[in-house]
C-alpha positions, 0 to 999 in steps of 0.5 A: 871929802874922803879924807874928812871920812875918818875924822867923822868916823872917829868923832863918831867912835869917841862919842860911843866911848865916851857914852860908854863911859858915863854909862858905867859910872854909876855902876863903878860907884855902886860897886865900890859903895857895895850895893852891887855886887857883880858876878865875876865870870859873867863879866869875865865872859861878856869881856872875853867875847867883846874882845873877840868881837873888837879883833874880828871886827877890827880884822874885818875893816871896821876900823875906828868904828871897832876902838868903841868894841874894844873900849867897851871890852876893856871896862866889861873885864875891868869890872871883872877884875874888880869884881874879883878883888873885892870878892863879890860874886864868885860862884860859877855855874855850869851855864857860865862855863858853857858860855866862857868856852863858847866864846873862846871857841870863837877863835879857833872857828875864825881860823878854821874858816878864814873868816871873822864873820863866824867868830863875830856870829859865834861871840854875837850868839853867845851875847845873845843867850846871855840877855835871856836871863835878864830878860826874863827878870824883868819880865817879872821885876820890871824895875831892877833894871835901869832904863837910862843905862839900857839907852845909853848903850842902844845910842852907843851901839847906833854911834859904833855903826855909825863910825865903821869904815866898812859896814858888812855883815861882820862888822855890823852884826854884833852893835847891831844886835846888841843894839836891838837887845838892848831896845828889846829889853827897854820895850819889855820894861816900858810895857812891864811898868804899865802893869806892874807899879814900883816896889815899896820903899821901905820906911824911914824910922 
């Protein structure tokens, strides 16, 4: 039985992948089509601190469980890059900068305390303020975000849990809280669109 574990875990992980994937089609599409227009260094930073969060949680035993955090991290930068090529949004704000160095401050604090847990909490803290922003533009336009987008990535976030060969506080704490965001903000759009009906389209002429 204990040699089937990492073939499920990795079946498990695959599926996360592969759910990441058809979660950011859409979106590549509409970059390429123009309707979107991603902001470079958010992108670069949210990359930057998934990758941390893929080294820490990999270092901490999580095994197949993290090749899902580092898939994730590599389409997160390459929506960066690609952000950066067709000269979407560059502009950078001091926030940004703020998050960026407290990303990177992830791994000198590893070092220091031996232990990944500190990077993960450091990199899952700074993922975290990132959604208040989000949050609180859906507070007011509940239906600029997409739902569906939101519940692919909770189910990934559940399946890379699911998928870890050692689950501990380092190696759950960041799918899990992102996970739970992800939940937090498809509550407050549910809740949202009760009160608030969907924009006008505008009339064909």
């Amino acid at each position: 039985m204990e040699m089937g574990v990492p073939v499920i875990q990795a079946g498990l992980s695959a599926a996360a992948m592969a759910l990441t994937f058809v979660a950011f089609v859409p979106y590549f599409r509409s970059v390429f089509s123009g309707t979107t227009r991603p902001h470079v260094f958010s992108w670069l930073v949210w990359g930057s601190n998934t990758s941390v969060a893929f080294v820490a949680t990999l270092s901490a035993g999580g095994g197949a469980g993290a090749w899902a955090v580092g898939f994730s991290a590599a389409i997160t930068l390459a929506v960066a890059a690609l952000a950066w090529t067709r000269r979407a949004d560059v502009s950078i704000t001091r926030t940004d900068w703020l998050f960026f160095l407290a990303g990177l401050a992830a791994i000198p604090v590893w070092f220091v305390a031996s232990d990944p847990l500190w990077a993960i909490a450091l990199v899952t803290a700074v993922e975290l303020l990132g959604f208040g922003p989000t949050m609180r533009k859906s507070w007011h336009q509940p239906w600029s975000e997409p739902v569906s987008f939101l519940a692919i990535l909770a189910v990934r976030n559940a399946l890379v849990i699911a998928a870890l060969e050692q689950r501990s506080l380092a190696t759950m704490l960041f799918p899990a809280a992102m996970a739970g965001a992800c939940i937090l903000l498809i509550g407050i759009l549910v809740v949202r669109r009760q009160s608030l009906p969907p924009p006008a389209r505008p009339a064909r002429v």
